[in-house]
N, C-alpha and C positions, 0 to 999 in steps of 0.2 A: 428500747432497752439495750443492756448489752450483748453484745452474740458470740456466742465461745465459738470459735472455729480452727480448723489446721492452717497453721503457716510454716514458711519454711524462713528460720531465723539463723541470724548470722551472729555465732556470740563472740567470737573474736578471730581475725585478721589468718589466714591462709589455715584455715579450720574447712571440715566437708558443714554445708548444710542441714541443720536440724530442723525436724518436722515436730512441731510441738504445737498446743494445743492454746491458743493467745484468747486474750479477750479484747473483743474490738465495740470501742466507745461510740455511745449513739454519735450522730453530728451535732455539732454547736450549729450558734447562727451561719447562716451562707458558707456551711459543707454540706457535702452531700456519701451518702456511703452506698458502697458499690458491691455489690458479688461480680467476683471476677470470673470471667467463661476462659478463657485464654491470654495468656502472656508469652510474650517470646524473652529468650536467652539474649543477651546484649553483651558485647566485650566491657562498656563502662561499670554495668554490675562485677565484671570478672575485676575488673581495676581497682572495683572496692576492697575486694578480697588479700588482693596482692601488697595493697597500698599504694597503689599508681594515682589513686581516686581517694583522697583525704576522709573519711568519713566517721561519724563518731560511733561505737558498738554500744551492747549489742543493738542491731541493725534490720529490717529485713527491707531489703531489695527488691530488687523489679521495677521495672518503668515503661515495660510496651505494651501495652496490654488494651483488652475490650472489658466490658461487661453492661450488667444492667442494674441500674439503681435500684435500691434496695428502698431506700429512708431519703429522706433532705429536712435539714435545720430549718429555725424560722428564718424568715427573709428571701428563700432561695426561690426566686419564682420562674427562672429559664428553665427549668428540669423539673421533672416530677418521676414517682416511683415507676418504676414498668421502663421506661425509657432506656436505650441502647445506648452503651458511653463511651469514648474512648478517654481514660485520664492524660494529662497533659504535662510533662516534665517542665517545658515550658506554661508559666502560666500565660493570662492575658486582661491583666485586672483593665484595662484602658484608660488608666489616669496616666502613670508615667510617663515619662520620655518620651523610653522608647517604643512604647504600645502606641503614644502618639505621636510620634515621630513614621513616618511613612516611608524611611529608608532602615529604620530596623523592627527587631522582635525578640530580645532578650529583656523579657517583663524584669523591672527592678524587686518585681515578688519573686522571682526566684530561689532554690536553695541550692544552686549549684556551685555558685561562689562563695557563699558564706557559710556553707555545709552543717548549718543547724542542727539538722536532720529531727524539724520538727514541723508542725503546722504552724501557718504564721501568726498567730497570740504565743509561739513560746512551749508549745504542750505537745504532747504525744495522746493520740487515739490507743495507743496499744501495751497490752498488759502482760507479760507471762508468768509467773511464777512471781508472781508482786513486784517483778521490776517492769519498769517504763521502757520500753520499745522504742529506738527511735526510728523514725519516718526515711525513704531518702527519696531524694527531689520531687517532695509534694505527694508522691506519688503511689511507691511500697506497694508494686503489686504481687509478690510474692505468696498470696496471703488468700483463702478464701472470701476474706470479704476487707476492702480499706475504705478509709475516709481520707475525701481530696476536699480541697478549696472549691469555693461555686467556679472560682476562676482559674481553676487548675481542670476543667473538666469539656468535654463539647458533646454534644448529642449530637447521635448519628442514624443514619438513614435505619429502618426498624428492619428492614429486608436483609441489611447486610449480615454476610457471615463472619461470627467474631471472631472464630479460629485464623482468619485470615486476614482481615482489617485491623487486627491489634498490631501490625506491622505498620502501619498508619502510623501509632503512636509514638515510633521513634526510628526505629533502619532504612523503611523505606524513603519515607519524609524528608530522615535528611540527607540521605545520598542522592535522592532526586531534587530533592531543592538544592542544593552545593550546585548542582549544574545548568539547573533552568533559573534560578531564585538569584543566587549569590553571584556566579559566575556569569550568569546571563549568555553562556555559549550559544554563539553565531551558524546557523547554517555554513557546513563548507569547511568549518574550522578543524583543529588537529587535538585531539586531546588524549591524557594520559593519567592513566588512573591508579594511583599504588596504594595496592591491598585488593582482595578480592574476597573479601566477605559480606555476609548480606547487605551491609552499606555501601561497599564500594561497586559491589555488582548494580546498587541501585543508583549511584552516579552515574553508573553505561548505560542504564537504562534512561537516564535523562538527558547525557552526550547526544545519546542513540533520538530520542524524543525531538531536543532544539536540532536535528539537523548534521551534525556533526561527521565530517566525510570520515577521516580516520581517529580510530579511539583505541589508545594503544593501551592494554592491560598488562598490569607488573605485578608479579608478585613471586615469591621465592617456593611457593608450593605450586607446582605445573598440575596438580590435579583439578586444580582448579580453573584451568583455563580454557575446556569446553564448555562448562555452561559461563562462560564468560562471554565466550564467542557466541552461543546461544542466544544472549541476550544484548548482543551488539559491536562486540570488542569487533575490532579490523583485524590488530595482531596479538601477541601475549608475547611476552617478554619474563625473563627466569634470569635475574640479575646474578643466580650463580653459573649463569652459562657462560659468563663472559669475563675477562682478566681487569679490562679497567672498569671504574666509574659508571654505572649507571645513566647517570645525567648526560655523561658523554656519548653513551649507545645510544640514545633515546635523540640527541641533538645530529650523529650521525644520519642515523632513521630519515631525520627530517627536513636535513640541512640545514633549517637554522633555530632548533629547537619546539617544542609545540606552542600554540596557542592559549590553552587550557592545563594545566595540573592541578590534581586533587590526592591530597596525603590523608587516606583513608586508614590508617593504620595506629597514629600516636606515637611516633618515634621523632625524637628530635632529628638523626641520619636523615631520616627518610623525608622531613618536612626540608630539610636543606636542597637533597638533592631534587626534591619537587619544585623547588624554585630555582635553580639554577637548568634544570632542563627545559625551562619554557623561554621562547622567545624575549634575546635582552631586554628589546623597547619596549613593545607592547604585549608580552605574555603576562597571562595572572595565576598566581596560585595560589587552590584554595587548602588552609588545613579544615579537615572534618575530624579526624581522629581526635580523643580528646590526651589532650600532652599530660606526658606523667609529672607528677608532682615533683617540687623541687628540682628539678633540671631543667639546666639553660640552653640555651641557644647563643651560640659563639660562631660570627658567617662575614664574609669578606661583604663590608657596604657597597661594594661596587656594584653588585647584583641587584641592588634597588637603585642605586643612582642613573644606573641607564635606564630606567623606567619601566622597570617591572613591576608589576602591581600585587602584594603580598594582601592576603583576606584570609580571616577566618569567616566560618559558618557553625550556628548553632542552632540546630532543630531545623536544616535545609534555609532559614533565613526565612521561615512561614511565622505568621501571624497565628497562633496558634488556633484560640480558638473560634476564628474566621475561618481559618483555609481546613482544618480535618474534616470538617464535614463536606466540603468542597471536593478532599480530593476520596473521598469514601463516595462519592456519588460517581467522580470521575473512574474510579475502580467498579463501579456497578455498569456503571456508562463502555467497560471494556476499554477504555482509554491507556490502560497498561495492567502486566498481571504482575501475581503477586507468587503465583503457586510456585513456580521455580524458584523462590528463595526460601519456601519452606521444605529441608531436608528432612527431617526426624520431626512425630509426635508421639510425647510422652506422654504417659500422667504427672500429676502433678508430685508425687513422691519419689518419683527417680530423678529430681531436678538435679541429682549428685552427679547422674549418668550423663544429663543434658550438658552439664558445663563441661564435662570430661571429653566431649562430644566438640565441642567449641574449642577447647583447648589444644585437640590434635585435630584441628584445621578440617575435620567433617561437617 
């Protein structure tokens, strides 16, 4: 049946977050509906807010999150109630493409590009005040309790802690997949990572993982640059410390630029000058940050013609739900921590304090 619960809804575009009282629709066939234990703050939800991140109101948000199944529709037989979840922004239906294509993993079920912000028949699970809720990418963890697609969701190890593996479902993932996944960084190589938030920290922790001798960290708030180095950075770099170009300090650094860059941030600037400070022939860079709407990118072609290799990455370039339970084992396994990218734990009602928190770079 349905379940009244608190969520925190977004009614319209650079508004604080309302805590209001929704009603969440059992699941159709092959959903499954979740109580959420923990969700982490994301800059792409902040995107939503600003307009950076197209999406349709009202809204509720969230997309990193754990929990435990509540219910499953007919047909859903990979999951059952009692089970540990992590929902999946990305989904992973494996008919597509690119789900069967073995060089990608942007499911053509997704809602990120065509910004629905519904489930895939067209509908919304969510109710407030007799209007329709909509969904955002599949996911809408914002919420005491959501409903995802069977293929929007992966079961994970029953041991694990959700306040800490719902990083799984999107910062961690893809800052460490951009480096090990997408970039595929070489032991010995040089890399450079701009932006220094829990994504981009979790790049250095993947530089840091494939090998990588020097991992230069950039970003314009130097408070950030100890637990950077913490977590692997060689040097940090404060692009307001210096008169010229960025790109140009970073190619000094190295003498002929690095190997690796990753634009953790979503700035066009800053996606430029990520490509122009890696090695002309053979450097790659990746964007991870998601690019704000409606703004272009205007860059001298010379920069690719000498053989630079331009990549984006989305959800670290993981097979969704193949690799989360993969890397929620590897996290059990100790194979890399998570605890140092969680600063602050709130309740779920001060989510107004949490993005305020996010916003001035805490």
């Amino acid at each position: 049946q349905v379940i009244k619960c608190k969520a925190a809804v977004m009614w319209e575009a650079n508004k604080p977050f309302s805590i209001e009282e929704v009603e969440v629709a059992p699941p159709k066939a092959h959903e499954v509906r979740i109580k959420i234990v923990a969700t982490g703050i994301c800059r792409s939800d902040d995107h939503v807010i600003t307009g950076g991140l197209v999406m349709p109101f009202p809204i509720i948000l969230g997309h990193e999150a754990a929990g435990i199944v509540e219910s499953v529709g007919q047909g859903v037989t990979s999951i059952k109630p009692g089970d540990k979840v992590i929902p999946l922004f990305v989904p992973q239906c494996g008919e597509c493409n690119s789900c069967l294509s073995t060089k990608g993993n942007l499911c053509s079920k997704n809602d990120i590009g065509s910004a629905a912000g519904s489930m895939p028949d067209g509908t919304t699970r969510f109710t407030c005040k007799g209007q329709a809720i909509h969904h955002f990418v599949g996911t809408s963890t914002f919420t005491e309790y959501t409903v995802v697609h069977e293929s929007a969701v992966a079961k994970i190890d029953s041991a694990a802690p959700l306040e800490k593996v719902c990083l799984i479902g999107c910062g961690f993932s893809t800052g460490y997949g951009a480096a090990v996944q997408t970039a595929k960084v070489e032991p010995g190589s040089t890399c450079a990572v701009f932006g220094l938030g829990g994504v981009g920290l979790s790049v250095v922790m993947g530089c840091k993982a494939a090998g990588a001798s020097r991992i230069i960290a950039v970003d314009i708030n130097s408070d950030k640059f100890a637990k950077a180095k913490e977590l692997g950075a060689t040097e940090c770099v404060n692009p307001k410390d210096f008169k010229k170009p960025i790109h140009e300090v970073l190619i000094e650094m190295t003498g002929h630029g690095v190997d690796y860059s990753f634009e953790v941030i979503g700035r066009t600037e800053t996606m430029i000058a990520a490509l122009a400070c890696c090695q002309y022939n053979y450097g790659v860079s990746v964007i991870v940050g998601v690019p704000p709407a409606a703004q272009k990118i205007t860059f001298d072609p010379m920069l690719l013609f000498t053989g630079r290799n331009w990549k984006g990455s989305v959800f670290g370039g993981w097979k969704s739900k193949d690799s989360v339970p993969k890397l929620v084992d590897d996290y059990m396994k100790k194979k890399f921590v998570l605890d140092p990218l969680i600063t602050h734990t709130l309740p779920f009602t001060k989510i107004n304090e949490g993005f305020d928190l996010l916003r001035t770079g805490k």
